[in-house]
C-alpha positions as CSV (number, residue, x, y, z in Angstrom):
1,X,0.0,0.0,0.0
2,X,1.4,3.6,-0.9
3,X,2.4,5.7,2.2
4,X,0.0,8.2,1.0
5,X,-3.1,5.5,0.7
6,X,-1.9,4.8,4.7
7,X,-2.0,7.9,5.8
8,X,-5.5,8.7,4.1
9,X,-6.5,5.4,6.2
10,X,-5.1,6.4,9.4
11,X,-6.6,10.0,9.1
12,X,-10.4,8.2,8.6
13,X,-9.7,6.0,11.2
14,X,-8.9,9.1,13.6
15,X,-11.4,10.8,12.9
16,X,-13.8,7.9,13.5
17,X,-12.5,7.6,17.1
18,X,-12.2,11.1,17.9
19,X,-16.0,11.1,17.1
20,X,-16.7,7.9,19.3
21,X,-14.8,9.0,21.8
22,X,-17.8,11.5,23.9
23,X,-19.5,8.0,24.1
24,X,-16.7,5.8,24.8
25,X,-15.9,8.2,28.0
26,X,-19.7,8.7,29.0
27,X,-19.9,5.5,31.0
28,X,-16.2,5.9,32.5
29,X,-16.6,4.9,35.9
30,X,-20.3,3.1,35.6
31,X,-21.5,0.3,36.8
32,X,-23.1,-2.0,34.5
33,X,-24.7,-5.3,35.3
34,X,-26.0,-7.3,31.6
35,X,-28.1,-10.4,32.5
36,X,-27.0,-12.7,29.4
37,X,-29.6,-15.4,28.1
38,X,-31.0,-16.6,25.4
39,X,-29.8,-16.3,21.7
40,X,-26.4,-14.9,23.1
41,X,-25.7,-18.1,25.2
42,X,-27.0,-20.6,22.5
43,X,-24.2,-20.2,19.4
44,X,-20.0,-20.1,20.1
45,X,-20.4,-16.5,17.1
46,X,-22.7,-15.1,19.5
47,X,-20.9,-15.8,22.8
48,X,-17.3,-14.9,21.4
49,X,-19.2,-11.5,19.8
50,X,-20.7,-11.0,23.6
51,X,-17.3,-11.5,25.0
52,X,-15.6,-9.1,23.4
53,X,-18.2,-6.2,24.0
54,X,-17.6,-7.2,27.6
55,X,-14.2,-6.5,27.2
56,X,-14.2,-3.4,25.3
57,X,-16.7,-2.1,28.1
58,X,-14.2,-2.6,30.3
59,X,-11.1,-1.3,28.9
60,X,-13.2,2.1,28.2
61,X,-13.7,2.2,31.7
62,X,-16.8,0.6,33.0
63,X,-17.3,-1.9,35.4
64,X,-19.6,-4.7,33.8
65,X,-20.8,-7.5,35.9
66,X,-22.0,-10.7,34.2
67,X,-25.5,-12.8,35.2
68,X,-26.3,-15.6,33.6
69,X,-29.0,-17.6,33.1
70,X,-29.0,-21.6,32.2
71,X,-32.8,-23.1,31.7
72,X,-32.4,-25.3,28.8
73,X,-29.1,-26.5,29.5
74,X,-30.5,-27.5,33.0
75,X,-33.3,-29.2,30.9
76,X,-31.0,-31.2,28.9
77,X,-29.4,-32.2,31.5
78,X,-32.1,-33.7,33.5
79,X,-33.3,-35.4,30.3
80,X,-29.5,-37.1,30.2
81,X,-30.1,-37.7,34.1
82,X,-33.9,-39.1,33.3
83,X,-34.7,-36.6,36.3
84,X,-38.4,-36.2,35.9
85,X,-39.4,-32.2,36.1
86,X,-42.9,-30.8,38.3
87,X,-43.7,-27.4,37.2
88,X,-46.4,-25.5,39.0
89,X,-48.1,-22.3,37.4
90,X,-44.7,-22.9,34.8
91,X,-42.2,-22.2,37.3
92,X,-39.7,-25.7,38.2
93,X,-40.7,-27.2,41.1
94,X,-36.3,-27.9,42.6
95,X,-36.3,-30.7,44.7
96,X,-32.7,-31.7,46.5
97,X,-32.1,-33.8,42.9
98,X,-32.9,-31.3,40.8
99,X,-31.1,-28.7,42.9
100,X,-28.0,-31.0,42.3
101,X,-28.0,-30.8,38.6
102,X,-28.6,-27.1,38.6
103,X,-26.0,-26.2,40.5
104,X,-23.7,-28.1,38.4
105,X,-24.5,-26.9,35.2
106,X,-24.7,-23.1,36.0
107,X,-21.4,-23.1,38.4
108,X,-19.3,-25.3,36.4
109,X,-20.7,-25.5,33.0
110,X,-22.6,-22.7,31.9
111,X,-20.2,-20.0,33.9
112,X,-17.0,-21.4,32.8
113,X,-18.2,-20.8,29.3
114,X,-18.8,-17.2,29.7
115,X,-15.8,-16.8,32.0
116,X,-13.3,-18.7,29.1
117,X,-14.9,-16.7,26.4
118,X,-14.2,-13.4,28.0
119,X,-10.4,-14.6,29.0
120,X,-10.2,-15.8,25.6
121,X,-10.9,-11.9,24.7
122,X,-8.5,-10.3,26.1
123,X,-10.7,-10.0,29.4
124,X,-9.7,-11.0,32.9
125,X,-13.0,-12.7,34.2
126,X,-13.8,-14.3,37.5
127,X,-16.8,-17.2,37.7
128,X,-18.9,-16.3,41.0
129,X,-22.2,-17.8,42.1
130,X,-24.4,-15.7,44.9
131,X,-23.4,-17.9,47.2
132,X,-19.5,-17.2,47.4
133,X,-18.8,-14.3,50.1
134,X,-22.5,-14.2,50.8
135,X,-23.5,-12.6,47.9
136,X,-26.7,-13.0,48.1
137,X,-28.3,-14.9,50.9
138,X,-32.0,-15.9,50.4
139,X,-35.6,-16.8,51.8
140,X,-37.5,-19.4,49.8
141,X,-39.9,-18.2,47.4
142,X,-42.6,-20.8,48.1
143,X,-42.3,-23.9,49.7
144,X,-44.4,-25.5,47.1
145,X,-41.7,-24.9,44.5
146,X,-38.9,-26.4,47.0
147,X,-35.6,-25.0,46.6
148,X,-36.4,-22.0,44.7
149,X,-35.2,-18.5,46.2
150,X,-35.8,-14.6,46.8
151,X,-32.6,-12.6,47.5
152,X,-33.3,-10.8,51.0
153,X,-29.7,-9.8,52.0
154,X,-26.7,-8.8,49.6
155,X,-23.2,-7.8,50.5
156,X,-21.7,-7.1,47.3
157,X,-18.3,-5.8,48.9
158,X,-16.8,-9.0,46.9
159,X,-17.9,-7.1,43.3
160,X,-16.5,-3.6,44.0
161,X,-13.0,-5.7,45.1
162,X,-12.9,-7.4,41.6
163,X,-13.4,-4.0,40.0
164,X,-10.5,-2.3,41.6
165,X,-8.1,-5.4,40.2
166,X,-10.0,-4.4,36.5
167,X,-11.7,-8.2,36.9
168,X,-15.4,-8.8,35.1
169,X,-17.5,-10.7,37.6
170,X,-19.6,-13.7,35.9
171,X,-22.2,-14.9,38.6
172,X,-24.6,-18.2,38.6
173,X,-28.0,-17.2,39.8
174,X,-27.3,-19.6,42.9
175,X,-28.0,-18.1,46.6
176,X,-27.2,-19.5,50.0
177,X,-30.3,-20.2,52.5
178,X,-29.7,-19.2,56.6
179,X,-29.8,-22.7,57.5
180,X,-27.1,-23.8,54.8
181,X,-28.8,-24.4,51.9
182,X,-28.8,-23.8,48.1
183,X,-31.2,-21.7,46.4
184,X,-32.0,-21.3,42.7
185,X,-32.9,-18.1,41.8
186,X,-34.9,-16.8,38.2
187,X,-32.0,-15.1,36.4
188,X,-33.6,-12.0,35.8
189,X,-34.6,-11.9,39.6
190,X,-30.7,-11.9,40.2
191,X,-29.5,-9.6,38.1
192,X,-32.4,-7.1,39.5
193,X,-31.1,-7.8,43.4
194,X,-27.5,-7.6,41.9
195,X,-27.9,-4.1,39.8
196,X,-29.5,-2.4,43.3
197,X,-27.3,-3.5,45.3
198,X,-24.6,-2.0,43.5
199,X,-26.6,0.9,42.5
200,X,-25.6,0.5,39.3
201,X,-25.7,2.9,36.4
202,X,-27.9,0.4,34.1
203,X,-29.2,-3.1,34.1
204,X,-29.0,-4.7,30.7
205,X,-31.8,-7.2,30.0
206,X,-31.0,-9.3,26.9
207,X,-34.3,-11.2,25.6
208,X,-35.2,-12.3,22.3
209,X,-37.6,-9.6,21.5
210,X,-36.6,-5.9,20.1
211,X,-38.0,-4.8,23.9
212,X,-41.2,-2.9,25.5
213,X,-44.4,-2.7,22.9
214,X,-47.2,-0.2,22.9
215,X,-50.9,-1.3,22.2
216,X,-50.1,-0.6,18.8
217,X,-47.1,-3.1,18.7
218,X,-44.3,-0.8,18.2
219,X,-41.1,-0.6,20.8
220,X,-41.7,1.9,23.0
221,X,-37.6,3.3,23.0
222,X,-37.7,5.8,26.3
223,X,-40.6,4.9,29.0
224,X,-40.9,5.7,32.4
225,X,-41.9,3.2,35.6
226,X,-45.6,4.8,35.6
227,X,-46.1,3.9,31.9
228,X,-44.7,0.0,32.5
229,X,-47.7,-0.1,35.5
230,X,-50.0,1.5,33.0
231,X,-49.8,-0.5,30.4
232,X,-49.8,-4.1,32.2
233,X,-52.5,-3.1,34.1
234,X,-54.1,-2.8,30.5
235,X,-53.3,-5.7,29.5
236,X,-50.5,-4.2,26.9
237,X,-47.7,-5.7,28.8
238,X,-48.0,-9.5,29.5
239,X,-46.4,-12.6,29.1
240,X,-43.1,-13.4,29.8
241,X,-42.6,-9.6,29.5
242,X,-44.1,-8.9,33.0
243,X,-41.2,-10.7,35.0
244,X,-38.9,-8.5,33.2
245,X,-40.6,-5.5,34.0
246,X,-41.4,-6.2,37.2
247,X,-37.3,-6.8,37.8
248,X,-37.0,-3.3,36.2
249,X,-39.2,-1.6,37.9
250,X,-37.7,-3.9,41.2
251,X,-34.3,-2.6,40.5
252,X,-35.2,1.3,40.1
253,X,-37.0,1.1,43.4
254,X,-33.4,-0.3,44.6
255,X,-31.7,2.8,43.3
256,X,-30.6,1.0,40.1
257,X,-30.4,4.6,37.4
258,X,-32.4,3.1,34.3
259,X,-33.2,-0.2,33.0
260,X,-32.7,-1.5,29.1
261,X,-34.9,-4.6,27.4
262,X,-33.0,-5.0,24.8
263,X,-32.6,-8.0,21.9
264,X,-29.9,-9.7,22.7
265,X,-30.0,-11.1,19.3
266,X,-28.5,-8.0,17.3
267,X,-24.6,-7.9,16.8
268,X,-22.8,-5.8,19.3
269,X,-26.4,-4.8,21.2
270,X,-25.0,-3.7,24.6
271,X,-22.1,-1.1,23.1
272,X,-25.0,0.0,20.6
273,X,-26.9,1.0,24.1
274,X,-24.2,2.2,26.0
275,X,-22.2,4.1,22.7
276,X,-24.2,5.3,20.6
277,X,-26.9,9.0,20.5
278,X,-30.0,6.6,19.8
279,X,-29.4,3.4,22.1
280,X,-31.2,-0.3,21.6
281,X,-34.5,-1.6,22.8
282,X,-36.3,-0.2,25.5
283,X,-34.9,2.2,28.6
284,X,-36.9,2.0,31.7
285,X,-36.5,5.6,33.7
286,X,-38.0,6.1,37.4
287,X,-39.7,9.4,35.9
């Protein structure tokens, strides 16, 4: 290539990151907690695309924290295991078997993944469930559904040490009972107690829908808490959308800044919220 065909490249290339660069620095210093699941956990592209968002997050200066989810892994599993599921109102119903298998995959299986990918990067990741350094210590949901828990008590001293050593927590949605046992925990549920804990700057959501929808089926890109109540108490909101609102609205309550529902299916979707003027999917504000 001809010196002057280099330059012309490196002068384009400048000017592209001295225009990125007001985004790049606006999260400097943030908090960010991204609950991973679905299409970005199912293909090796999608996870090694993930990763490296992750890591360029963190070398721009924000403090991302990892929570993952696991269901049809868990499910496979089981199936391998001829572990027979109960579900009840479509939530699992754990029992001390079941309770074994879960923890395995999502400690050692599913986390390991995420943790190698990010490593594999260029990141420095650490694989956490809630119950190492009392994380997050729960009460059982219901008793009907066994081992199933709701995070009462977090100490997430553990989190802000790993950010001073620039480390990227990954944490199974796995909490420790008062009388020593394990709870499971819904992954959004997690994330939620994890984000207001840390009062955190935003919690990602990554689904497999574009995000919130108005009554006339369009995404609905800047909404408020008040609006979210509004329109599932008429009916707009429903679905497996409500117990991802209601972990938004949750985690504002806990001081959490905004919320994004975002599609976790589009290339590069978390820097497109966090980098660019018009974000992705659908921010959740207090007011």
């Amino acid at each position: 290539m001809k010196t002057q065909d280099m330059n012309r490249d490196w002068i384009a290339t400048a000017r592209t990151l001295s225009q990125a660069l007001p985004y790049l620095q606006r999260y400097s210093g943030a908090t960010v907690v991204i609950k991973l699941g679905g299409h970005a956990m199912g293909s090796d592209e999608a996870m090694e695309s993930f990763a490296s968002d992750v890591v360029l997050m963190r070398q721009v200066g924000v403090n991302p924290v990892v929570v993952h989810g696991g269901g049809p892994m868990i499910n496979d599993m089981l199936a391998r295991l001829d572990i027979q599921s109960q579900f009840l109102n479509g939530k699992r119903v754990t029992d001390a078997a079941t309770m074994n298998v879960v923890e395995m995959v999502l400690s050692g299986v599913v986390n390991k993944r995420i943790v190698q990918a990010i490593n594999r990067a260029g990141g420095r990741a650490v694989g956490l469930s809630g119950k190492d350094a009392n994380l997050m210590i729960c009460d059982q949901t219901d008793p009907d559904l066994g081992l199933v828990g709701t995070p009462s008590q977090m100490d997430p001293s553990i989190l802000r040490t790993l950010f001073e050593k620039s480390m990227i927590p990954v944490i199974a949605p796995l909490g420790a009972g008062r009388d020593g046992e394990t709870f499971n925990i819904n992954g959004d549920t997690a994330a939620g107690a994890i984000a207001g804990a840390l009062k955190a700057d935003r919690l990602l959501l990554l689904t497999d829908v574009p995000g919130v929808k108005n009554a006339a089926g369009e995404v609905v890109t800047d909404i408020t808490a008040d609006q979210i109540r509004a329109l599932t108490e008429e009916g707009v909101i429903a679905g497996g959308m409500i117990p991802k609102t209601e972990t938004a609205l949750d985690a504002i309550a806990s001081g959490v800044r905004a919320v994004v529902i975002l599609d976790g299916r589009a290339p590069n979707a978390c820097l497109l919220e966090l980098f660019t003027n018009h974000g992705a999917g659908s921010i959740i504000r207090p007011r």
